[in-house]
C-alpha positions as CSV (number, residue, x, y, z in Angstrom):
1,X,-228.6,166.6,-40.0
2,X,-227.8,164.3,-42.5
3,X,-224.8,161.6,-42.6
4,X,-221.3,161.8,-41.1
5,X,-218.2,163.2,-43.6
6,X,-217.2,159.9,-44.6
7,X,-213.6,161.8,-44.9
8,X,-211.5,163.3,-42.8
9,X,-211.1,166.9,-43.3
10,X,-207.0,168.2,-44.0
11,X,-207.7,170.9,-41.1
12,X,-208.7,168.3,-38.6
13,X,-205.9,166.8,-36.7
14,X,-205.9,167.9,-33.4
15,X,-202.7,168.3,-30.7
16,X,-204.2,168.1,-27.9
17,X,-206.0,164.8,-28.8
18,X,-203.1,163.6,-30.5
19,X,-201.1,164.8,-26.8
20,X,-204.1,162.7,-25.2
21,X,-203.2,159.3,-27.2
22,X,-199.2,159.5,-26.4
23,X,-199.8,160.3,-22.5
24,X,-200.7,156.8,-22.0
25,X,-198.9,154.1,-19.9
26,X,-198.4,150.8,-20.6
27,X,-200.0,147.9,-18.4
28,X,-197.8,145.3,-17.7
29,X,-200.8,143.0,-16.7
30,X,-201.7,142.7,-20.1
31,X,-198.8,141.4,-21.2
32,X,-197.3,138.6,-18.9
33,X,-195.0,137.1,-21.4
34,X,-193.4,140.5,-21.8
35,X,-190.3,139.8,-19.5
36,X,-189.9,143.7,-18.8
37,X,-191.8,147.2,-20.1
38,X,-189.4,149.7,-20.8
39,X,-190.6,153.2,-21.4
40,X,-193.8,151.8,-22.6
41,X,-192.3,149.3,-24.8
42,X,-193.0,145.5,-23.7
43,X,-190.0,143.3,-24.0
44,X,-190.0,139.7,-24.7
45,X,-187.2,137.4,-25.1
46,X,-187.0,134.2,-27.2
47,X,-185.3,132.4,-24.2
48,X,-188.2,132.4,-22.2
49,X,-191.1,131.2,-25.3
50,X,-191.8,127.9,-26.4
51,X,-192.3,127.3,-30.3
52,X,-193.7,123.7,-29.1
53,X,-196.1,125.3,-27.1
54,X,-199.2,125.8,-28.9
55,X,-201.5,127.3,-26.3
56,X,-198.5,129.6,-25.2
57,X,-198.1,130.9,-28.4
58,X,-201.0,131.6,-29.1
59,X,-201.5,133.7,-25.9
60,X,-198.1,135.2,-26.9
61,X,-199.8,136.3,-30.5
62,X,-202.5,137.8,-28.7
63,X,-200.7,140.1,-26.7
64,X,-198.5,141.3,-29.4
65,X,-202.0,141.8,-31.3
66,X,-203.2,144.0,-28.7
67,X,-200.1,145.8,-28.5
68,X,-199.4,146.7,-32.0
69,X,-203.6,147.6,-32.2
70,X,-204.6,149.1,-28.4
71,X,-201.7,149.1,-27.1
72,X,-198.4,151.5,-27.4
73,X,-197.5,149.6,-31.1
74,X,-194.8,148.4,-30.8
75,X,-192.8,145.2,-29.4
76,X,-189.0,143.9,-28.9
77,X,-188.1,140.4,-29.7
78,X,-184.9,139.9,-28.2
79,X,-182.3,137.4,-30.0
80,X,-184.7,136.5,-32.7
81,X,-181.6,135.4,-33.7
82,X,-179.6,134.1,-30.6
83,X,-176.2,135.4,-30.8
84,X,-175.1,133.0,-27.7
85,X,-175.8,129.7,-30.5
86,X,-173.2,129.2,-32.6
87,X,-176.0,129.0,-35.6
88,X,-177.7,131.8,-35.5
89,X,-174.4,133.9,-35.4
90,X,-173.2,132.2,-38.3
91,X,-176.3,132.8,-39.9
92,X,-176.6,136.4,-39.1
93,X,-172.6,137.1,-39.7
94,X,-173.4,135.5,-43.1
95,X,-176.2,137.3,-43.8
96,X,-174.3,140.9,-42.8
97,X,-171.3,139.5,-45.2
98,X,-173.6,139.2,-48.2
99,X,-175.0,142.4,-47.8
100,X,-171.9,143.7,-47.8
101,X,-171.1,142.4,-51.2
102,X,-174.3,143.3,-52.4
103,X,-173.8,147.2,-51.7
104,X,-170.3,147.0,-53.3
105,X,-171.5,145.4,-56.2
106,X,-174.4,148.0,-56.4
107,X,-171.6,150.9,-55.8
108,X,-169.6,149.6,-58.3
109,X,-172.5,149.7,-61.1
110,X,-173.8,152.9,-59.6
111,X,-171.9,155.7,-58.3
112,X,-175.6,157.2,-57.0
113,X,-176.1,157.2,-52.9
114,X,-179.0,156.0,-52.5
115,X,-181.6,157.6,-49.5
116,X,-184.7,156.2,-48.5
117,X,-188.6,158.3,-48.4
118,X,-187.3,160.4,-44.7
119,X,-184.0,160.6,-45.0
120,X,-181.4,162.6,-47.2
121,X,-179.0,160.0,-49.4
122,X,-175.3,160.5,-47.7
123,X,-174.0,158.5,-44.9
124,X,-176.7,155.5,-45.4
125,X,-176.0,152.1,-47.3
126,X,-179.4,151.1,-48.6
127,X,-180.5,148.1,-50.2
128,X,-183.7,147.6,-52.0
129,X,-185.3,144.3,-52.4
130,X,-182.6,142.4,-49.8
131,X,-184.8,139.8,-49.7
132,X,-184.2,139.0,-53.4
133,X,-180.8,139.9,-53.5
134,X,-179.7,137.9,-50.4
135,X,-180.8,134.7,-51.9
136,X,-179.4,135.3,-55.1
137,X,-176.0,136.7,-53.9
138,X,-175.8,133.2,-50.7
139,X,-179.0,131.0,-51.3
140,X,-177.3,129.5,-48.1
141,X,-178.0,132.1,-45.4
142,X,-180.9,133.3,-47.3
143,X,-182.8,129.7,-46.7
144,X,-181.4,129.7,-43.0
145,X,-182.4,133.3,-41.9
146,X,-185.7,133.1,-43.4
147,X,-186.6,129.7,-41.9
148,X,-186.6,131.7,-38.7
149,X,-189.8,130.4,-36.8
150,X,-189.9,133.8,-35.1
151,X,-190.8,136.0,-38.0
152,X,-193.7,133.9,-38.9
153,X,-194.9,134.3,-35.4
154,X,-194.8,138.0,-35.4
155,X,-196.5,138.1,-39.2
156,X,-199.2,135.7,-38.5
157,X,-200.0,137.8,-35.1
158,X,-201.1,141.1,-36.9
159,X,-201.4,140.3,-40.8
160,X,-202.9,136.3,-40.2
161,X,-202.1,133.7,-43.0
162,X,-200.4,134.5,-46.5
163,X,-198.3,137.3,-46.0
164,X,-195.9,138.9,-48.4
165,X,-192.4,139.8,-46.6
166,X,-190.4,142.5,-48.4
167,X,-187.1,143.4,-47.0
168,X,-185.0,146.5,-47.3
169,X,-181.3,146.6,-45.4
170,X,-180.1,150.4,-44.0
171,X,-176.9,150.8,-42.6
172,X,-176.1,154.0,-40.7
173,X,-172.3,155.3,-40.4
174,X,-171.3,157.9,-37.8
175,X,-172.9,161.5,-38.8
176,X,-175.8,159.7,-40.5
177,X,-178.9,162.0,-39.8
178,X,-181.9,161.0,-38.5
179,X,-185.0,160.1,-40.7
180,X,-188.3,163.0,-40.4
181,X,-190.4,161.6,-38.2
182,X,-193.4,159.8,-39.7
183,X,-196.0,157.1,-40.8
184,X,-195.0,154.4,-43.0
185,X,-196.7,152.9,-46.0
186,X,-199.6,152.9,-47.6
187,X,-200.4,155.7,-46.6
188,X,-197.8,157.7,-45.2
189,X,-196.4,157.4,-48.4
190,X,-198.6,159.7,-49.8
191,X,-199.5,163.6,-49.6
192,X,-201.9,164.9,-47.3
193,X,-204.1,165.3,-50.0
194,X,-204.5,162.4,-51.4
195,X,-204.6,161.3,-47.7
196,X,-207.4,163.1,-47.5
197,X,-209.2,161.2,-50.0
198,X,-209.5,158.3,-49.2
199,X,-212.5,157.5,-46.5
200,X,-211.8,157.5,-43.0
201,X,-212.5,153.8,-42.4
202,X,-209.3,153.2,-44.5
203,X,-206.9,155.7,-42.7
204,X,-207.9,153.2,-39.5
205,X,-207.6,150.0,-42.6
206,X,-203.9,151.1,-43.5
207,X,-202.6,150.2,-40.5
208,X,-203.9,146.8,-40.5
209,X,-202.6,145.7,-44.0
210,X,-198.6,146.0,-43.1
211,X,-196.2,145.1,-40.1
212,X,-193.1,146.9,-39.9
213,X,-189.9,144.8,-38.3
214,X,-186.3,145.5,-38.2
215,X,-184.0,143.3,-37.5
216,X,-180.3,143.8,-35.8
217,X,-177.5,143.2,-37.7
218,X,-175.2,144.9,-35.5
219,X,-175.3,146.1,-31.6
220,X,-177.8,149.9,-31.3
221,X,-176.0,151.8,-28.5
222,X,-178.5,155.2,-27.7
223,X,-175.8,157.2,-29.5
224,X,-175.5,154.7,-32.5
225,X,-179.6,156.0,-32.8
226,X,-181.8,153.2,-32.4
227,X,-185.3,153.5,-34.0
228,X,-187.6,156.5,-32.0
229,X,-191.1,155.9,-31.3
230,X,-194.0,157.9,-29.9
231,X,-195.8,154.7,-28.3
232,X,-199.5,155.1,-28.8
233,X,-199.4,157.4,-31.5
234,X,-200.9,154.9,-34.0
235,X,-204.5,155.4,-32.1
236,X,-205.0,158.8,-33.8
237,X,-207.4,158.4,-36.5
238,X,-206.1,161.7,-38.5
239,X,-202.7,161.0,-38.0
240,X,-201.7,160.3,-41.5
241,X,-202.9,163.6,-41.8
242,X,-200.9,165.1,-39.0
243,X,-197.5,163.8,-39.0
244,X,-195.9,166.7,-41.5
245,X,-196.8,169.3,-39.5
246,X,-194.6,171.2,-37.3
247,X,-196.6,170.9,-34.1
248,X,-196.2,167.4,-34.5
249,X,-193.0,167.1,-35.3
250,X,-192.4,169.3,-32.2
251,X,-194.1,166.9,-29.7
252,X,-192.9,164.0,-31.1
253,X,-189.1,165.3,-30.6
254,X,-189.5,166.2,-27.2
255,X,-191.5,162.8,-26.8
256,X,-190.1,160.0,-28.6
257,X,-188.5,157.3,-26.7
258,X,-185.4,154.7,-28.8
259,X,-184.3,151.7,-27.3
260,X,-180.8,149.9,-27.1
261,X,-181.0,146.6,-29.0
262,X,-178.0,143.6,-29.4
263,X,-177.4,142.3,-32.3
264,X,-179.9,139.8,-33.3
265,X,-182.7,141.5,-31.6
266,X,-186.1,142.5,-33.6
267,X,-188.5,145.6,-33.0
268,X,-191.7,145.2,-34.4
269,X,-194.7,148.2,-34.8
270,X,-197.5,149.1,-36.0
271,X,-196.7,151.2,-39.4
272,X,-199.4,154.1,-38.1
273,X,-196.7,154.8,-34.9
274,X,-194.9,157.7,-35.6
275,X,-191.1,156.9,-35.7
276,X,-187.9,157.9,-37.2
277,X,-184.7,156.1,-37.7
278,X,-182.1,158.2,-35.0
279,X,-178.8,160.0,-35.9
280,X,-175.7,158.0,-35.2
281,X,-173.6,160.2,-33.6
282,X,-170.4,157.8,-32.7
283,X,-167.3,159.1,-32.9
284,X,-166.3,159.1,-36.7
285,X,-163.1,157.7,-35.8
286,X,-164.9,154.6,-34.4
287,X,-166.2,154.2,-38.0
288,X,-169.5,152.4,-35.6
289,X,-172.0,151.4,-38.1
290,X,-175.7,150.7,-37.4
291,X,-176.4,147.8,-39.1
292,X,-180.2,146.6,-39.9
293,X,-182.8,144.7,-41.9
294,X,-185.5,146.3,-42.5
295,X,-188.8,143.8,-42.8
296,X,-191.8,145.3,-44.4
297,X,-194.7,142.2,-44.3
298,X,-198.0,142.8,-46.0
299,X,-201.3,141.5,-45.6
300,X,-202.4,139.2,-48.0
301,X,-205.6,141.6,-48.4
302,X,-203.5,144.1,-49.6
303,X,-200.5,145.4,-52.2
304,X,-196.9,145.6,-50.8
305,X,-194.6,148.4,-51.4
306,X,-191.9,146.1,-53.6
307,X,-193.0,143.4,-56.0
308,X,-190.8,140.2,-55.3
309,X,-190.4,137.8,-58.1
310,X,-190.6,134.1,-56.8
311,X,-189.0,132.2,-59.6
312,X,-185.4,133.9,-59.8
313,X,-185.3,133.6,-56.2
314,X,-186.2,130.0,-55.9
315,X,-183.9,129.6,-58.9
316,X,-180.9,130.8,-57.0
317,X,-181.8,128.6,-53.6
318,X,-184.0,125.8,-54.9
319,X,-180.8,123.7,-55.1
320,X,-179.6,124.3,-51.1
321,X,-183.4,123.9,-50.5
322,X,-183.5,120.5,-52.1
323,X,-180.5,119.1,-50.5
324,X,-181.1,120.4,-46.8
325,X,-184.7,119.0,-46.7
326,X,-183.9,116.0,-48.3
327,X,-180.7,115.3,-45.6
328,X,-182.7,116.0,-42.8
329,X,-185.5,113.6,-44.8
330,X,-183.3,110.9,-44.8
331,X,-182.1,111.5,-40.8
332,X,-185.5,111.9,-39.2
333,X,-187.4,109.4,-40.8
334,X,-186.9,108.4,-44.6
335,X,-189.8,107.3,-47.0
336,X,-192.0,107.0,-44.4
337,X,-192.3,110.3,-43.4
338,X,-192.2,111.8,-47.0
339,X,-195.2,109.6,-47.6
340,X,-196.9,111.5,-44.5
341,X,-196.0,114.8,-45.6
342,X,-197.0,114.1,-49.1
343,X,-200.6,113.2,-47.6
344,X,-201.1,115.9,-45.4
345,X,-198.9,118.4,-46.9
346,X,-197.4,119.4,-43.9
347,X,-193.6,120.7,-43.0
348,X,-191.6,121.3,-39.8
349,X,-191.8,124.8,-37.9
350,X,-188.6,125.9,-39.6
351,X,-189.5,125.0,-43.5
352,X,-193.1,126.1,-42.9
353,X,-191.6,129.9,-41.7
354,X,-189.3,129.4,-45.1
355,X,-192.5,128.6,-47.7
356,X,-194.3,131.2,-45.8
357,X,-191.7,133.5,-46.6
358,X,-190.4,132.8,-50.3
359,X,-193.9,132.6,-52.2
360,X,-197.3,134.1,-52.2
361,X,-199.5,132.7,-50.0
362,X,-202.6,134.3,-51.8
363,X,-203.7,132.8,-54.8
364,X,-205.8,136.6,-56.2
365,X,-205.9,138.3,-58.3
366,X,-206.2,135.2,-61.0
367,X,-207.1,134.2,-64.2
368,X,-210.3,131.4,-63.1
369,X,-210.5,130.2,-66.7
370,X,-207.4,129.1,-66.4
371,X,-206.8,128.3,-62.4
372,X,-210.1,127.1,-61.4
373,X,-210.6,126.4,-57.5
374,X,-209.2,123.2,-56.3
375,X,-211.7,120.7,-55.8
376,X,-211.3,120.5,-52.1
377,X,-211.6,124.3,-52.2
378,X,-212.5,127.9,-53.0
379,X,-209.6,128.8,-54.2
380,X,-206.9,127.9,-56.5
381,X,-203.1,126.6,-55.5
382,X,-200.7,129.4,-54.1
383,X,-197.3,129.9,-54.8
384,X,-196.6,128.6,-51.4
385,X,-199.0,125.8,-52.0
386,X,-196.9,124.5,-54.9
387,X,-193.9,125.2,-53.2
388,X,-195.0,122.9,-50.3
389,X,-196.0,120.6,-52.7
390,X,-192.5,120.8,-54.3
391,X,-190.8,120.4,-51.5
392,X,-192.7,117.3,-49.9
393,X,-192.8,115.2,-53.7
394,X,-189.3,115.8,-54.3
395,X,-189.1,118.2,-57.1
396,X,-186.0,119.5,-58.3
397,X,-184.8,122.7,-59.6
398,X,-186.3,122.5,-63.1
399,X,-189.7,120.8,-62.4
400,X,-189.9,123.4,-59.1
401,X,-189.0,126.5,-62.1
402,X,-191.3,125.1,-64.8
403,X,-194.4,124.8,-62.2
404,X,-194.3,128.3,-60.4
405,X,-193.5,129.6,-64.5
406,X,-196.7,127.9,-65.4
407,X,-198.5,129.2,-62.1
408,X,-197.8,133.0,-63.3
409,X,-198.5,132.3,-66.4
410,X,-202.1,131.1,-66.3
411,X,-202.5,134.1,-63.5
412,X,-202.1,136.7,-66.6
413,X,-205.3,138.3,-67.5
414,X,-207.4,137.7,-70.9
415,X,-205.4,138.8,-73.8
416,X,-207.9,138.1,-76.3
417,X,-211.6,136.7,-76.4
């Protein structure tokens, strides 16, 4: 009889189990922080969840847990950023503006469209890396958008502590086609045979080691084509195997559901749902584009699809960093609260989502001749650790620069015995 095929074989995927999967509904009893299920897709709204709330947020990270894992994958945050506070617009308007700088500038040095792994170059703006370009083209926005409490919410509630967030901004103009339908990275970014490959326990892994987001930059009318999702479709264990093929593509075009988001609104999934970025089909002379940030946050237990460089971007924002934390230092309590966040290393909601998001919170691969554990610990300081660290003891811009310089340094591998 022998042991199972620890692969899974590229003639396997199967329709009418993959038909099986998608035909589910959504139980709204499971999720009673959702404020509404829409064609299977729980909504929740920022108005109506409490940061302060520990036991509430917790209960909140559960559900989104079971709905990117058991349930139909994916999740709407609605006014992550709250248009309505006069803030958060600023900060998203800001945001939008430097982006649009940064595409000029990268038109001007490139007359190349650029396209993205699903989709044709043509009537897409793309930006790669936006997380490192944003903060070195307005450190300001940069700090204030990535300080957003909410991101670190979702993150923690699928990928746990030490995440990596890459970013990626797409911006559709009218007649922009949609994207193939398909799984994201790993590995949907690779063939079906070297899909096939890798052991079936890592096809169900792969989904666990990345959380997709995107974040509204500008209102997604249905025509302006909103994100399409096959809810459920991340249960099928071959479907990394399955999503090129034509039967699939078939079902998932006469299945998919897209929703309408506002400005400032956030989808999140599971990177195993099958989706596709829709067609904006706005009148051209409306010149409508859909505007959006694409998040891409990887487990700390795993490799990200970009490689973000801390110390240019903490070069670029170090400075706005300093002064903000040090002006709201001086309001909320002075030396006596630096000496408590120098002792237990702790920051407010907002600066924790920042540090969370600007450095590595995983201090492997290293170099242990050189980084040793910390004596309180197994491990060795993170980026984010010394970042925190910097940010509590007062560090400016050089010290902050020659300290993560010295971190990557002694990270490096043996050169020589």
């Amino acid at each position: 009889m022998g042991v199972p095929n620890r692969l899974i074989p590229l003639d396997s995927p199967s329709l009418p189990e993959f038909e099986r999967f998608c035909s589910q509904s959504t139980d709204s009893s499971l999720y009673p922080h959702a404020t509404t299920i829409t064609q299977n897709i729980p909504i929740y709204s920022t108005d109506t969840l409490s940061l302060d709330n520990a036991s509430q947020t917790t209960a909140v990270q559960n559900e989104w847990h079971h709905i990117l894992s058991e349930g139909p994958g994916i999740f709407v945050l609605q006014q992550i950023f709250n248009t309505s506070r006069q803030h958060d617009l600023a900060t998203l308007d800001a945001t939008t503006a430097a982006f649009t700088h940064i595409i000029h500038h990268e038109s001007a040095q490139s007359p190349l469209k650029k396209g993205d792994h699903f989709a044709r170059a043509g009537h897409n703006a793309r930006i790669w890396n936006s997380f490192s370009k944003h903060a070195f083209a307005d450190p300001s926005s940069f700090v204030d958008y990535y300080s957003n409490p909410y991101i670190r919410l979702a993150a923690e509630s699928w990928l746990g502590p030490a995440y990596r967030l890459t970013a990626q901004v797409n911006i559709v103009k009218p007649g922009g086609a949609a994207q193939a339908p398909h799984r994201d990275y790993h590995l949907g970014f690779q063939p079906d045979a070297a899909c096939a490959a890798f052991p079936r326990a890592l096809h169900r892994a792969s989904a666990f080691l990345t959380l997709q987001g995107a974040i509204a930059h500008s209102d997604m009318p249905p025509d302006s084509g909103p994100t399409r999702f096959l809810p459920f479709s991340q249960r099928a264990e071959d479907g990394y195997l399955a999503w090129r093929r034509p039967e699939f593509v078939a079902f998932f075009e006469e299945r998919y559901v897209a929703l309408p988001l506002r400005k400032g609104d956030a989808v999140f999934f599971n990177p195993a749902v099958m989706h596709a970025a829709g067609a904006n089909q706005t009148p051209p002379e409306g010149n409508f584009e859909r505007k959006a940030n694409l998040l891409q946050i990887g487990s700390a237990l795993g490799k990200t699809m970009e490689r973000v460089d801390v110390v240019p971007v903490v070069a670029a924002c170090w400075d706005e960093v300093r002064r903000r934390f040090d002006a709201e230092d001086r309001v909320e309590g002075g030396a006596q609260q630096r000496e408590q966040q120098q002792q237990q290393q702790q920051l407010g909601l907002k600066w924790e989502a920042f540090v969370r998001a600007l450095g590595e919170g995983y201090p492997f691969p290293t170099n242990l001749d050189r980084r040793p554990p910390a004596p309180s610990g197994m491990a060795p300081e993170s980026e984010q650790d010394l970042i925190r660290r910097g940010l509590v003891e007062g560090w400016q811009r050089e010290e902050m620069l020659t300290k993560l310089r010295k971190l990557q340094e002694d990270e490096r591998g043996h050169q020589f015995l």
